[in-house]
N, C-alpha and C positions, 0 to 999 in steps of 0.2 A: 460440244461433242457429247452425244451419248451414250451411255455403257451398252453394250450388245446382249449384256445378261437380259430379260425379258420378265422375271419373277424370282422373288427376294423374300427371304424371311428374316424377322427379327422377334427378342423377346427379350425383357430385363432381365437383371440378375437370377429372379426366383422363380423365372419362368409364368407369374402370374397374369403379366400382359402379353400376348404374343397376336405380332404383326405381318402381313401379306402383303405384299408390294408387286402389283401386275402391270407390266410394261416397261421400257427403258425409262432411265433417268439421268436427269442431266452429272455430269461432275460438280463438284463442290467445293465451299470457298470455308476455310477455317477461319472462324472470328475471334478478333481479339479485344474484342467491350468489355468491360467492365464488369456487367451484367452477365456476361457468357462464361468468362472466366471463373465469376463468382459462382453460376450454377454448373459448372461441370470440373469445376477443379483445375482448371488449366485453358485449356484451348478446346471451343464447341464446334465441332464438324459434324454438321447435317446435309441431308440432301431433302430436295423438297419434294414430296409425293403430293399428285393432284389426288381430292378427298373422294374420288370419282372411282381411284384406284388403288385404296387400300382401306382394308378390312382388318380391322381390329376387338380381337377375341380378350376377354377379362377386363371391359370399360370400368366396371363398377372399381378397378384397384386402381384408376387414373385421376390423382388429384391436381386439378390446374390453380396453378399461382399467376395474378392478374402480373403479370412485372412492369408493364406500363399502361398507359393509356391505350395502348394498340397494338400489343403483343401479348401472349399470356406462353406459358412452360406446362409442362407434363410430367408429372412423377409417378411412381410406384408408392403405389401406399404400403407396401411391403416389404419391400427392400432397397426402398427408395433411388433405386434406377435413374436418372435424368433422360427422358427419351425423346419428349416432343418439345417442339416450338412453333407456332404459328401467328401470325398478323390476325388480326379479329377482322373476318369477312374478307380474308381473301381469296380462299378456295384451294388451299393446299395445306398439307403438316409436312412440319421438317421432323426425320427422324433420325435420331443420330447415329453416324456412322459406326461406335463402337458395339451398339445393338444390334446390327444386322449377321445374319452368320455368313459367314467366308463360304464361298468367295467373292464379294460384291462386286467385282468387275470395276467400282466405282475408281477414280484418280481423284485429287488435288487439283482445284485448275487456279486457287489465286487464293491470298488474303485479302478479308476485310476488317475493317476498324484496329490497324495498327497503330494510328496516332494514339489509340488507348491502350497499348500490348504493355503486359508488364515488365516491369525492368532489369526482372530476373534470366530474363532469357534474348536469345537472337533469332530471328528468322534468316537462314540461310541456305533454301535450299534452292532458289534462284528462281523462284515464282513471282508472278504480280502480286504487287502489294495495295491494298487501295487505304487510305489516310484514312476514310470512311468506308460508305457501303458504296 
């Protein structure tokens, strides 16, 4: 299902990256990796923008962190923000839900990678849960 909002802004804490999101976008799945956790402090919720459709102002303060063989992250070199994630060559960035400004229209449609979720916490809000992705 996708959000009926049609254009989106986002921008990190310090305001020095700020992003434009034109068109609907799908709903989004909260990951709970290892990797996600570790870079967002908890639990990472993005939505994926094709790169066709979003335009991003203050690149030069965008530092990427290789995190695998086939994924890389996006930060704020300034306030170190957590904003992006994308797959290397797939033709979208994931931007994270807490950057965008309200009111994103956007839902929750499922977890993924709970087999990694930490121990600290439950997932109970009665969504799918997927083992992996």
């Amino acid at each position: 299902m996708c959000s009926e909002i049609s254009d989106r802004t986002a921008r990190c804490l310090c305001g020095s990256i700020r992003v434009a999101m034109r068109g609907p976008l799908p709903d989004v799945a909260a990951c709970h990796c290892g990797q996600c956790r570790r870079w967002s402090g908890h639990v990472w919720a993005a939505v994926p923008v094709p790169n066709d459709r979003l335009t991003i102002r203050g690149e030069g303060h965008i530092r990427w962190y290789r995190s695998s063989e086939t994924a890389e992250r996006g930060f704020c070199d300034t306030c170190g923000s957590s904003m992006f994630w994308r797959a290397i060559g797939r033709g979208d960035t994931d931007v994270a839900l807490g950057c965008i400004d309200a009111p994103t229209g956007l839902r929750l449609e499922r977890h993924i990678w709970v087999a990694d979720k930490g121990d600290y916490y439950d997932i109970a809000d009665g969504l799918p849960q997927d083992a992996q992705q």
